[in-house]
Biopython code that builds the backbone (N, CA, C, O; Angstrom):
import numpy as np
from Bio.PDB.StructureBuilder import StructureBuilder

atoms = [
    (1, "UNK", "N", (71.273, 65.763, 124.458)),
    (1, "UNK", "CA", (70.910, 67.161, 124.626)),
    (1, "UNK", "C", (69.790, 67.511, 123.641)),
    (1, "UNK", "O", (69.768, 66.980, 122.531)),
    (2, "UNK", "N", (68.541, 68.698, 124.160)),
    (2, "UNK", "CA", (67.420, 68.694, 123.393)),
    (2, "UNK", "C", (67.433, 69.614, 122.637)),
    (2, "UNK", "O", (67.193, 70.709, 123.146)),
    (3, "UNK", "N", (67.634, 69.582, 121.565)),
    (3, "UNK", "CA", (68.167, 71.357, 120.899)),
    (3, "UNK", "C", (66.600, 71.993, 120.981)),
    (3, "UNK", "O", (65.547, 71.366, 121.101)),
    (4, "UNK", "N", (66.799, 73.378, 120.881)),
    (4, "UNK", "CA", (65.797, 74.561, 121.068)),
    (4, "UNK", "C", (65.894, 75.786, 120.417)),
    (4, "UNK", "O", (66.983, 76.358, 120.378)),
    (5, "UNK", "N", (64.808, 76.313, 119.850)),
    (5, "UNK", "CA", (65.111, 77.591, 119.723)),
    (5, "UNK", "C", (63.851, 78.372, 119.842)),
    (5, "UNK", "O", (62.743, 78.044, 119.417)),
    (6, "UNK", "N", (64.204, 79.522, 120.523)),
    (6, "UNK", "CA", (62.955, 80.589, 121.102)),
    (6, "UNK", "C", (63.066, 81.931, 120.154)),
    (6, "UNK", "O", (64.014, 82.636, 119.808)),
    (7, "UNK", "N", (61.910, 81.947, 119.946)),
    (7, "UNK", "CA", (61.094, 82.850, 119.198)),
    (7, "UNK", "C", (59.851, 84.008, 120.010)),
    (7, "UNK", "O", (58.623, 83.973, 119.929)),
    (8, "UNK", "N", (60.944, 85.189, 120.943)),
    (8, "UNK", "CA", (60.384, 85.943, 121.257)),
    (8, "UNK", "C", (59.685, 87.202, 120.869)),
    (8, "UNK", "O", (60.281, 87.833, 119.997)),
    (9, "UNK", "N", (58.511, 87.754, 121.320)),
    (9, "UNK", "CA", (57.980, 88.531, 120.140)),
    (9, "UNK", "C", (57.191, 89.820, 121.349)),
    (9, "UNK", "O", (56.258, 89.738, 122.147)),
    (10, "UNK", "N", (57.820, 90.570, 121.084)),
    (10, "UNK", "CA", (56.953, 91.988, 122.109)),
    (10, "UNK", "C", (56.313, 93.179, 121.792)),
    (10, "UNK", "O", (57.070, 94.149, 121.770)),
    (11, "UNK", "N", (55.232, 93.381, 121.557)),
    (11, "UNK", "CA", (54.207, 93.756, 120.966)),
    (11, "UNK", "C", (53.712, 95.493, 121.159)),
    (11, "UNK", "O", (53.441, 95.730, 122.336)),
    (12, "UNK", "N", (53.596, 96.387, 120.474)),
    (12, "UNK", "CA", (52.296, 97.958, 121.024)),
    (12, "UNK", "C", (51.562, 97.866, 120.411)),
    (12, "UNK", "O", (51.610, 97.953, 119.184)),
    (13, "UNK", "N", (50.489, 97.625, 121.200)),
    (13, "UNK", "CA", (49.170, 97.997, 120.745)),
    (13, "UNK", "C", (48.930, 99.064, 120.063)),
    (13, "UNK", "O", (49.584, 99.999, 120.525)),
    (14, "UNK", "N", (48.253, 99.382, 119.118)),
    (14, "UNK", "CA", (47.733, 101.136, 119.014)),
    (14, "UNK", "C", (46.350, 101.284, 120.110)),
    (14, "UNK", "O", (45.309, 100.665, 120.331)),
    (15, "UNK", "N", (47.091, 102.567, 120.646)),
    (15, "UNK", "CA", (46.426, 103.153, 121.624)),
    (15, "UNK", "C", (44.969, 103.762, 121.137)),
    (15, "UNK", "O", (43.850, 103.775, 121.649)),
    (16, "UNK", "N", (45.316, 104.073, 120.365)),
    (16, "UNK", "CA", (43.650, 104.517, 119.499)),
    (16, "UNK", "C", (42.812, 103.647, 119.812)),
    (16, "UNK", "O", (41.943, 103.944, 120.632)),
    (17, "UNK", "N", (42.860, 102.216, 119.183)),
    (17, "UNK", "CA", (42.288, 100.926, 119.564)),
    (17, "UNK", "C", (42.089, 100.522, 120.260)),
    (17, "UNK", "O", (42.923, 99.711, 120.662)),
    (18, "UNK", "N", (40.731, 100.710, 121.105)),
    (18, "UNK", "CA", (40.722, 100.291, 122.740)),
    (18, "UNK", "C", (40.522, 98.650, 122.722)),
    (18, "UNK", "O", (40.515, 97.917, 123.711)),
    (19, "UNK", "N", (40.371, 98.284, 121.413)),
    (19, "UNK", "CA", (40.119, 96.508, 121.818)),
    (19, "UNK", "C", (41.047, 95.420, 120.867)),
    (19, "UNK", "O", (40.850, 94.260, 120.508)),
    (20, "UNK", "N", (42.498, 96.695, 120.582)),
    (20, "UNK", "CA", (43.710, 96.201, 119.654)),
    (20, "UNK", "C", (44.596, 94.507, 121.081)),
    (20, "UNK", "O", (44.884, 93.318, 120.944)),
    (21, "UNK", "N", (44.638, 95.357, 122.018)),
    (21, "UNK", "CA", (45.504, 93.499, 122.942)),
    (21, "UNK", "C", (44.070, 92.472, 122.556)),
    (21, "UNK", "O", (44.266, 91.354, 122.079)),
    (22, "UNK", "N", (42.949, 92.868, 122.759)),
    (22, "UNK", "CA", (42.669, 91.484, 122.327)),
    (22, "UNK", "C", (42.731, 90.722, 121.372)),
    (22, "UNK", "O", (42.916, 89.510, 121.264)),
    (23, "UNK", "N", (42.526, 91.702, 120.539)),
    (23, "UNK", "CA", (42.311, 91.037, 118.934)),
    (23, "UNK", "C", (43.662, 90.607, 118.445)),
    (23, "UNK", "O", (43.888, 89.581, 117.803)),
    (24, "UNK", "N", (44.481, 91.453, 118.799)),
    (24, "UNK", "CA", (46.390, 90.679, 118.926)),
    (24, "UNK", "C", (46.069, 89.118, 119.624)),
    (24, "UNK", "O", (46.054, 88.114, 118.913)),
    (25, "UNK", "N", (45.835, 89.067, 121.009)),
    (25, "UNK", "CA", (45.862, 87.840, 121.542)),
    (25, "UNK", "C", (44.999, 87.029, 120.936)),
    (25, "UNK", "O", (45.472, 85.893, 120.956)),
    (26, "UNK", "N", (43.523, 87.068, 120.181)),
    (26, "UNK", "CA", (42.381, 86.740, 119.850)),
    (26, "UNK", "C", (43.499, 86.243, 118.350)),
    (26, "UNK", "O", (43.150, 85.109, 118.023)),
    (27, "UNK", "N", (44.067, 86.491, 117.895)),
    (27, "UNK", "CA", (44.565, 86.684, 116.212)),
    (27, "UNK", "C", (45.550, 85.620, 116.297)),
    (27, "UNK", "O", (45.617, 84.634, 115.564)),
    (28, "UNK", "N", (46.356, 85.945, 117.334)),
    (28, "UNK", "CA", (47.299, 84.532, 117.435)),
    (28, "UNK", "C", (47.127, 83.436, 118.130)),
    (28, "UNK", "O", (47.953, 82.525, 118.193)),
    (29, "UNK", "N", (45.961, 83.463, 118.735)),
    (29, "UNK", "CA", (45.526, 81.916, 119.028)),
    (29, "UNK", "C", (44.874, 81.192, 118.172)),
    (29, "UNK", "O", (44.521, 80.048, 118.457)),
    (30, "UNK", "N", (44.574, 81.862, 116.777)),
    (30, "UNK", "CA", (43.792, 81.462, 115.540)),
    (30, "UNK", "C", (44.832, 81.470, 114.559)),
    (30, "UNK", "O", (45.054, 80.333, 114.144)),
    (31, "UNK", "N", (45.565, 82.377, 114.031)),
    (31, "UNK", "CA", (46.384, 82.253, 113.236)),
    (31, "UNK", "C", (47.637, 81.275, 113.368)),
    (31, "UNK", "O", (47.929, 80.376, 112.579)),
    (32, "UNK", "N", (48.457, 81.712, 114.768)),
    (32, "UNK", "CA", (49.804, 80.905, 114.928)),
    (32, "UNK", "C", (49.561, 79.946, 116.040)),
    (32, "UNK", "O", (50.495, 79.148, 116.111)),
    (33, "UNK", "N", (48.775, 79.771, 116.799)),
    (33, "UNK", "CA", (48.852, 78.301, 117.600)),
    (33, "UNK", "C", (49.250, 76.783, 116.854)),
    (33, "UNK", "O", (50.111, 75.909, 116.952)),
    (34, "UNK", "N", (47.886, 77.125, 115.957)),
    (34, "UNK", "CA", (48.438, 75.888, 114.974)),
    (34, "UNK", "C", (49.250, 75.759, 113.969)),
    (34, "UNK", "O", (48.944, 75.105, 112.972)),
    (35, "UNK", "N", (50.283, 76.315, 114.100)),
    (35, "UNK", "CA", (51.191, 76.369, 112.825)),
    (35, "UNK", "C", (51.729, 75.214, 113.060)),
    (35, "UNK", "O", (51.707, 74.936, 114.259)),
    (36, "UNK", "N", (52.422, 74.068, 112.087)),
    (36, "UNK", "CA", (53.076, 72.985, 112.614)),
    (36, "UNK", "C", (54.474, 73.442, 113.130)),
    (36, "UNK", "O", (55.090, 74.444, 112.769)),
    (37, "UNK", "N", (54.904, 72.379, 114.173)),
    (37, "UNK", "CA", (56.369, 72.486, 114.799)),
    (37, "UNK", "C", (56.864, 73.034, 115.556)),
    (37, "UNK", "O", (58.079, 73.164, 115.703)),
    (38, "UNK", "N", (55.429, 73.761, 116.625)),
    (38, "UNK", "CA", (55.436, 74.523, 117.942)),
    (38, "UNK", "C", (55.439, 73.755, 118.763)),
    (38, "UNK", "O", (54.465, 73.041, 119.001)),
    (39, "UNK", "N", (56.900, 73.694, 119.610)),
    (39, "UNK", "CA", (56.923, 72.773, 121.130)),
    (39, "UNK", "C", (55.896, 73.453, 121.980)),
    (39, "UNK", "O", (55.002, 72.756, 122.460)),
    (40, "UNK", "N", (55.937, 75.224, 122.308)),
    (40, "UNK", "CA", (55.862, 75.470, 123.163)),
    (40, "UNK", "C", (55.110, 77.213, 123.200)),
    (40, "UNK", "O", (55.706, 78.149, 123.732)),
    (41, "UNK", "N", (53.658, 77.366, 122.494)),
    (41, "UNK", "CA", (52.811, 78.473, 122.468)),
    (41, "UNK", "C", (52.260, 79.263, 123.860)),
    (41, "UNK", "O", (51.284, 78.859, 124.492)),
    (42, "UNK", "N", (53.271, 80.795, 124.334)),
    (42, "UNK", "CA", (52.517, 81.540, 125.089)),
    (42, "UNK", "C", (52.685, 83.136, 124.860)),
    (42, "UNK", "O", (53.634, 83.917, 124.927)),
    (43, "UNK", "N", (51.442, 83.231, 124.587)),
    (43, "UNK", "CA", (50.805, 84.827, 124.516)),
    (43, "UNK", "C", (50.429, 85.135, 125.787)),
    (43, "UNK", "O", (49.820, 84.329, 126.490)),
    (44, "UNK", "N", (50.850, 86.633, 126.284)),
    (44, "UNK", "CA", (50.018, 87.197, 127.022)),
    (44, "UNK", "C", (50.164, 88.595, 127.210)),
    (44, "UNK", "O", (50.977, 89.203, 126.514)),
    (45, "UNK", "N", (49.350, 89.298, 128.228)),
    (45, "UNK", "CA", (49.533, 90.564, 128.501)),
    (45, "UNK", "C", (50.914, 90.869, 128.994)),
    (45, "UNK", "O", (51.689, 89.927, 129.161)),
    (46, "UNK", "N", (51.273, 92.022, 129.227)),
    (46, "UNK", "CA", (52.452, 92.725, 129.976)),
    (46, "UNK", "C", (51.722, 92.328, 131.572)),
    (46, "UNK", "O", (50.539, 92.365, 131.913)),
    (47, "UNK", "N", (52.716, 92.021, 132.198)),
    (47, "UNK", "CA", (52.511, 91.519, 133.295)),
    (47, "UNK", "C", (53.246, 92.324, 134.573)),
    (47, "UNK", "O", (54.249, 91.761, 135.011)),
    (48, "UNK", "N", (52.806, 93.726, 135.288)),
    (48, "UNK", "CA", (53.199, 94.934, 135.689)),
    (48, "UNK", "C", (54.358, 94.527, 137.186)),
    (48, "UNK", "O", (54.030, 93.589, 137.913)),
    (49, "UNK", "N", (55.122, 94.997, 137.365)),
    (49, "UNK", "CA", (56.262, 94.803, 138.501)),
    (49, "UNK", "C", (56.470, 95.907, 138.989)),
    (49, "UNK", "O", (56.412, 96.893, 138.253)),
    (50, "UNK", "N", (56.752, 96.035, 140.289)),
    (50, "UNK", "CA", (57.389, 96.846, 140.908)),
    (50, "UNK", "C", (58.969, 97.324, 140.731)),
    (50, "UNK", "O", (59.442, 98.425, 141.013)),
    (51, "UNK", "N", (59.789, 95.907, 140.058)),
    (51, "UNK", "CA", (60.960, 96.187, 139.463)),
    (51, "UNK", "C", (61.615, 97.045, 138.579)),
    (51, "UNK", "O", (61.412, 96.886, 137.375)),
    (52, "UNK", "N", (62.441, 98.019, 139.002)),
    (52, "UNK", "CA", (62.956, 99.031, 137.684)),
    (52, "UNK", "C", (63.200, 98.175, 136.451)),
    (52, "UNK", "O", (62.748, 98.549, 135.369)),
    (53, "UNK", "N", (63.965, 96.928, 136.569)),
    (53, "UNK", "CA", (64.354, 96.927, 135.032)),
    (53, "UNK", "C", (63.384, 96.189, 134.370)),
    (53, "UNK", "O", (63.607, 95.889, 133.197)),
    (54, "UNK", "N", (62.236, 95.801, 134.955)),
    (54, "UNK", "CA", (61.021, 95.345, 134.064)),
    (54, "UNK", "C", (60.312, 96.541, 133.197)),
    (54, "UNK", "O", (59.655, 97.507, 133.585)),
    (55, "UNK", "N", (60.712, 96.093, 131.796)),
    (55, "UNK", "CA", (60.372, 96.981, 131.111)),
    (55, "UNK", "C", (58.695, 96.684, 130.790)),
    (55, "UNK", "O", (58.053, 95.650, 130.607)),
    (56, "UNK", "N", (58.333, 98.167, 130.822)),
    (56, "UNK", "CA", (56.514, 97.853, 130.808)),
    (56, "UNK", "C", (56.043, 98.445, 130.097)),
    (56, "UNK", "O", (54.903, 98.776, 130.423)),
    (57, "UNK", "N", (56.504, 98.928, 128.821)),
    (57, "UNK", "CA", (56.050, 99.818, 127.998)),
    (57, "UNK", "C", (54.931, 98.680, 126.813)),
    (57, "UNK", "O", (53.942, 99.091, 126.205)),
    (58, "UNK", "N", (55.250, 97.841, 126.791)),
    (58, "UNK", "CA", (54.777, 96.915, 125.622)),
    (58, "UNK", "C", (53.026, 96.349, 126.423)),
    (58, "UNK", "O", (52.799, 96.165, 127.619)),
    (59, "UNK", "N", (52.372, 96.248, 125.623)),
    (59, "UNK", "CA", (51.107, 95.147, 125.657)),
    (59, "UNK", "C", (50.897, 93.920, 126.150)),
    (59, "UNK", "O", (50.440, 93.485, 127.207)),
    (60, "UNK", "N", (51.477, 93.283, 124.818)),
    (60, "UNK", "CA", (51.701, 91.890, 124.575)),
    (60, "UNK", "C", (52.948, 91.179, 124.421)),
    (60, "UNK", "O", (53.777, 91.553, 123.591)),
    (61, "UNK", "N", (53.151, 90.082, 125.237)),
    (61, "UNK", "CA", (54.427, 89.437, 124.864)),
    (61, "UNK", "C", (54.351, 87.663, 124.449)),
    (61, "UNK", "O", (53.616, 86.846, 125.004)),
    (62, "UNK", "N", (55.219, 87.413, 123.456)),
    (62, "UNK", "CA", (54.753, 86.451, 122.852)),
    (62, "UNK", "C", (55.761, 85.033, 122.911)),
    (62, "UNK", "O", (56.882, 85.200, 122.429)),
    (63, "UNK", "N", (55.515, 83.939, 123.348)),
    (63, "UNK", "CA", (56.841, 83.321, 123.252)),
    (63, "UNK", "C", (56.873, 81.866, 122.984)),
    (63, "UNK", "O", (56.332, 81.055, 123.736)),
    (64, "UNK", "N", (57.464, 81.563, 121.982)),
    (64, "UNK", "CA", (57.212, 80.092, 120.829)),
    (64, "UNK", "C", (58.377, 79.843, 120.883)),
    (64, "UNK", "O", (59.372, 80.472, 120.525)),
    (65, "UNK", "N", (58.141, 78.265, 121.654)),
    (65, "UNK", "CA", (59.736, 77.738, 121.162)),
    (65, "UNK", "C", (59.146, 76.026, 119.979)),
    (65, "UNK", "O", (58.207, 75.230, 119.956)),
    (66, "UNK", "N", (60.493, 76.297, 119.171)),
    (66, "UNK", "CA", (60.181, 75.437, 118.171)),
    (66, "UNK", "C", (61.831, 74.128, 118.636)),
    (66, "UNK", "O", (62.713, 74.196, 119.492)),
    (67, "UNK", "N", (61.548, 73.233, 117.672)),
    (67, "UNK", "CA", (62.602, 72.189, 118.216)),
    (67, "UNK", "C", (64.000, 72.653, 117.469)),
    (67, "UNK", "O", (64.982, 71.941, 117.684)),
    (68, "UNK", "N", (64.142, 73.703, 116.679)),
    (68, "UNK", "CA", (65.477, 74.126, 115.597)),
    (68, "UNK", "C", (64.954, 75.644, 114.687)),
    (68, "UNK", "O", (63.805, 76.082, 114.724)),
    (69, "UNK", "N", (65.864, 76.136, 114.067)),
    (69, "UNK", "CA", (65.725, 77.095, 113.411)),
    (69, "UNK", "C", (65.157, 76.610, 112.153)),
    (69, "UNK", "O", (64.313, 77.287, 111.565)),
    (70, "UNK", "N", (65.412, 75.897, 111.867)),
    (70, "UNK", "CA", (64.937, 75.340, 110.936)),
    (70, "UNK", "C", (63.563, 75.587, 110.710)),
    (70, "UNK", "O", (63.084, 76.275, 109.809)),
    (71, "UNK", "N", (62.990, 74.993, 111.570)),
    (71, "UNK", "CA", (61.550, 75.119, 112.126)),
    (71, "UNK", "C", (61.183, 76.248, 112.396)),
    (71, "UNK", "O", (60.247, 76.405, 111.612)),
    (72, "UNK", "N", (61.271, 77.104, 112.942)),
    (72, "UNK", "CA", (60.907, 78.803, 113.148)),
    (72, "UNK", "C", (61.482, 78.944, 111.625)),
    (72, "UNK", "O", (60.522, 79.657, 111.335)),
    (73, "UNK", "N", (62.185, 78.887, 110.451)),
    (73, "UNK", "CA", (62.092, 79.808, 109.573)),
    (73, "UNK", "C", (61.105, 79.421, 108.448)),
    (73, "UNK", "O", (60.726, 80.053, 107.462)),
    (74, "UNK", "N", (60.742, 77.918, 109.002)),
    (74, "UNK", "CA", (59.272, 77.717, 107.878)),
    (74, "UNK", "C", (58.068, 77.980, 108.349)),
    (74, "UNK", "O", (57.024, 78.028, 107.699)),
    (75, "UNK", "N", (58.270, 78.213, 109.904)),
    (75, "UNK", "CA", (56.899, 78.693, 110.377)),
    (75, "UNK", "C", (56.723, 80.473, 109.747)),
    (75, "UNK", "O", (55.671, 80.972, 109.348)),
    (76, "UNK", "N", (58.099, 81.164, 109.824)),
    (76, "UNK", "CA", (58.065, 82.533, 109.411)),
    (76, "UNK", "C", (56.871, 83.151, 107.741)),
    (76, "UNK", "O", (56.184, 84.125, 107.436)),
    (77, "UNK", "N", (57.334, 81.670, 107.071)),
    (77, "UNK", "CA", (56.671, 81.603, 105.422)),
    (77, "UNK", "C", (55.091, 80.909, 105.652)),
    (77, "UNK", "O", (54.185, 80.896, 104.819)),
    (78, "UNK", "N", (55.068, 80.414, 106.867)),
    (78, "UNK", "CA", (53.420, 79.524, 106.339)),
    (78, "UNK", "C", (52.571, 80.066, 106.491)),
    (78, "UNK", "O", (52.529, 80.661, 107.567)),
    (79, "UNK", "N", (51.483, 80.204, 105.638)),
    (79, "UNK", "CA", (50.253, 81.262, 105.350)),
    (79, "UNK", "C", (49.596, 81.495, 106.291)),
    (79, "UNK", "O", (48.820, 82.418, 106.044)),
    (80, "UNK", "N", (49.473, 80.972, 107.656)),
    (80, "UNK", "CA", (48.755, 81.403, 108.724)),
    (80, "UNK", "C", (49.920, 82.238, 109.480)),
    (80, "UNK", "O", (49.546, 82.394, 110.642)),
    (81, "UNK", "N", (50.903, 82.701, 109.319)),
    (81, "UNK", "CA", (51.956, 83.283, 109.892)),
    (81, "UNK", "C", (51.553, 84.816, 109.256)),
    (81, "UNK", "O", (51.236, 85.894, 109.760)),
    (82, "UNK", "N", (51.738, 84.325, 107.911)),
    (82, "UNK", "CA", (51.214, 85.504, 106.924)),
    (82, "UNK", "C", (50.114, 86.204, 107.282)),
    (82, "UNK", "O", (49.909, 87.363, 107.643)),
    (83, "UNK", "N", (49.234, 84.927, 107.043)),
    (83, "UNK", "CA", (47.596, 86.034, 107.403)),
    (83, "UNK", "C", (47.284, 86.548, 108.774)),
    (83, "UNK", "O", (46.209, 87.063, 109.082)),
    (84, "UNK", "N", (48.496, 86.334, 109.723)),
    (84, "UNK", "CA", (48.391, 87.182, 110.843)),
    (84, "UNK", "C", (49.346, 88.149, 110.655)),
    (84, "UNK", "O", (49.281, 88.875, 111.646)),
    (85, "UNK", "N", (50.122, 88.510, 109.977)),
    (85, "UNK", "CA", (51.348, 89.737, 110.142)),
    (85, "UNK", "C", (49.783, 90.655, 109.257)),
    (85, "UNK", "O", (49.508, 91.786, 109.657)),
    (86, "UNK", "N", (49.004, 90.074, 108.220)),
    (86, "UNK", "CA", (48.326, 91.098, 107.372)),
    (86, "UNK", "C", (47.152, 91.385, 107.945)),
    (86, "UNK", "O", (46.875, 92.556, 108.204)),
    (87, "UNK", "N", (46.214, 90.269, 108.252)),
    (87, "UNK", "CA", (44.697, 90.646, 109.156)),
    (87, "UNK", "C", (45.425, 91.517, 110.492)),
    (87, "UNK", "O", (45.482, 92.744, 110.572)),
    (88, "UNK", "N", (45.901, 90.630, 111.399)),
    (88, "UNK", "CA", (45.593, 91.372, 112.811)),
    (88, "UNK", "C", (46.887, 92.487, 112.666)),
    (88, "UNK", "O", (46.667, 93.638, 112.290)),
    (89, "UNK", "N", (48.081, 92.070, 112.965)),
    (89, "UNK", "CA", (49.242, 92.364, 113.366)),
    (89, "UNK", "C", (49.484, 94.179, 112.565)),
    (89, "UNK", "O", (49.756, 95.226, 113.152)),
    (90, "UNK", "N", (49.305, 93.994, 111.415)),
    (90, "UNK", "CA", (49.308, 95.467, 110.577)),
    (90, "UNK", "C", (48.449, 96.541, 111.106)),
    (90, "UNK", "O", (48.725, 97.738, 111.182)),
    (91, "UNK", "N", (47.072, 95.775, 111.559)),
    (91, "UNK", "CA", (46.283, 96.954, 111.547)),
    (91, "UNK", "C", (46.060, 97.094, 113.688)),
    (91, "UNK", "O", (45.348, 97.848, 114.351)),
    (92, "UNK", "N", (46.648, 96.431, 113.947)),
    (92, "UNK", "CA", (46.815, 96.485, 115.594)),
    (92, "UNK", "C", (47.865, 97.087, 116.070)),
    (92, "UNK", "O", (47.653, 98.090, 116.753)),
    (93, "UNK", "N", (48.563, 96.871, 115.960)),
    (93, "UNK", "CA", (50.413, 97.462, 116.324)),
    (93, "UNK", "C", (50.718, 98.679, 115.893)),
    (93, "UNK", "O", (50.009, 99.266, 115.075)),
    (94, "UNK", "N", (51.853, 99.206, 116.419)),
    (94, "UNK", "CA", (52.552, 99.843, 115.854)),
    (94, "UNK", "C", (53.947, 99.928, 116.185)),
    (94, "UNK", "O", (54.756, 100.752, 115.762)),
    (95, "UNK", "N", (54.192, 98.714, 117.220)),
    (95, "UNK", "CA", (55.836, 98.769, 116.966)),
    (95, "UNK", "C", (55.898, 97.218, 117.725)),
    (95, "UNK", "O", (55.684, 96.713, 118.827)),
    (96, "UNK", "N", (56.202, 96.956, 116.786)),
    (96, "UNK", "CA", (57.268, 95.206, 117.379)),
    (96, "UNK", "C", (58.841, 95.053, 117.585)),
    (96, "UNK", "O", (59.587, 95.608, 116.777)),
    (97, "UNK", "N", (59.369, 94.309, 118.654)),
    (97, "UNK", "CA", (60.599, 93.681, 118.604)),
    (97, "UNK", "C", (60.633, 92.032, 118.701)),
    (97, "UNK", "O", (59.693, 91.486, 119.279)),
    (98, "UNK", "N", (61.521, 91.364, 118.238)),
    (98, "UNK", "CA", (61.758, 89.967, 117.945)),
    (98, "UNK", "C", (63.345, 89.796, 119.115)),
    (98, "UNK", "O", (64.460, 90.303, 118.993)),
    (99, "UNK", "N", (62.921, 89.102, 119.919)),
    (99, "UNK", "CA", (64.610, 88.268, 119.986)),
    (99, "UNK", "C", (64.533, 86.882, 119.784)),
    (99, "UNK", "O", (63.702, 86.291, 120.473)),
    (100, "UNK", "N", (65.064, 86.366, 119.166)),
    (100, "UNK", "CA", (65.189, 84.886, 118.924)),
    (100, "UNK", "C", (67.009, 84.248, 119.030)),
    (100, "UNK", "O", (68.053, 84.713, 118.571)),
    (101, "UNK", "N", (66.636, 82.682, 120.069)),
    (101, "UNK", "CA", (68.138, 82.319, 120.438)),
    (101, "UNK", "C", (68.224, 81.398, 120.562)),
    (101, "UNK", "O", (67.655, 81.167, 121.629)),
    (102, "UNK", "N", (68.677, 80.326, 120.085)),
    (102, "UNK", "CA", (68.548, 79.094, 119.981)),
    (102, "UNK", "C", (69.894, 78.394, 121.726)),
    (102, "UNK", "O", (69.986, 79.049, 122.764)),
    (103, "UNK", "N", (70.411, 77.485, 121.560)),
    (103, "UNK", "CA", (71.111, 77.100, 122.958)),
    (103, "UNK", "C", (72.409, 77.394, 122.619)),
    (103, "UNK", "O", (73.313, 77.235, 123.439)),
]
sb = StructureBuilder()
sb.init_structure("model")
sb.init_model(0)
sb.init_chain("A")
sb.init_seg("    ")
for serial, (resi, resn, name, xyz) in enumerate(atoms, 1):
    if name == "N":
        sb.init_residue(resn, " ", resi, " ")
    sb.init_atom(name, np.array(xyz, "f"), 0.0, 1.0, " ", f" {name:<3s}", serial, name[0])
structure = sb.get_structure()
């Protein structure tokens, strides 16, 4: 059995910022793509449905699976993790949620 754990991440833009989703998406393909110990890197827009319970309030949604927790909690400390919560993420956002769940 392949152990896993996902590291989901759902994003608001500030609306003020008419060019805040890119520079979010632009920020983490530079900052966190290469972090070591990512099985599995995808960013993207909110992706719109006709479905009620698709929630569509968010931007960006983000989703990294690593091989253990282990691994997602040293990616949480490594300085390109960092210098994206401080360059992009602070001055783009204004409200994040995390779910993370391993198997």
């Amino acid at each position: 059995m392949r152990l896993m754990f996902s590291h989901v991440v759902i994003f608001w833009t500030d609306p003020e910022q008419p060019n805040a989703t890119q520079e979010l998406l632009d920020g983490a393909d530079q900052y966190l793509k290469p972090i070591p110990g990512v099985l599995h890197f995808h960013i993207g827009k909110m992706a719109t449905s006709d479905r009620p319970v698709v929630d569509q309030s968010y931007q960006v949604a983000l989703n990294i699976v690593f091989p253990d927790k282990k691994t997602q909690d040293e990616y949480q400390v490594h300085p390109m993790h960092v210098d994206f919560i401080e360059k992009v993420f602070k001055r783009v956002c204004k409200k994040v949620v995390v779910y993370d769940f391993g198997e």
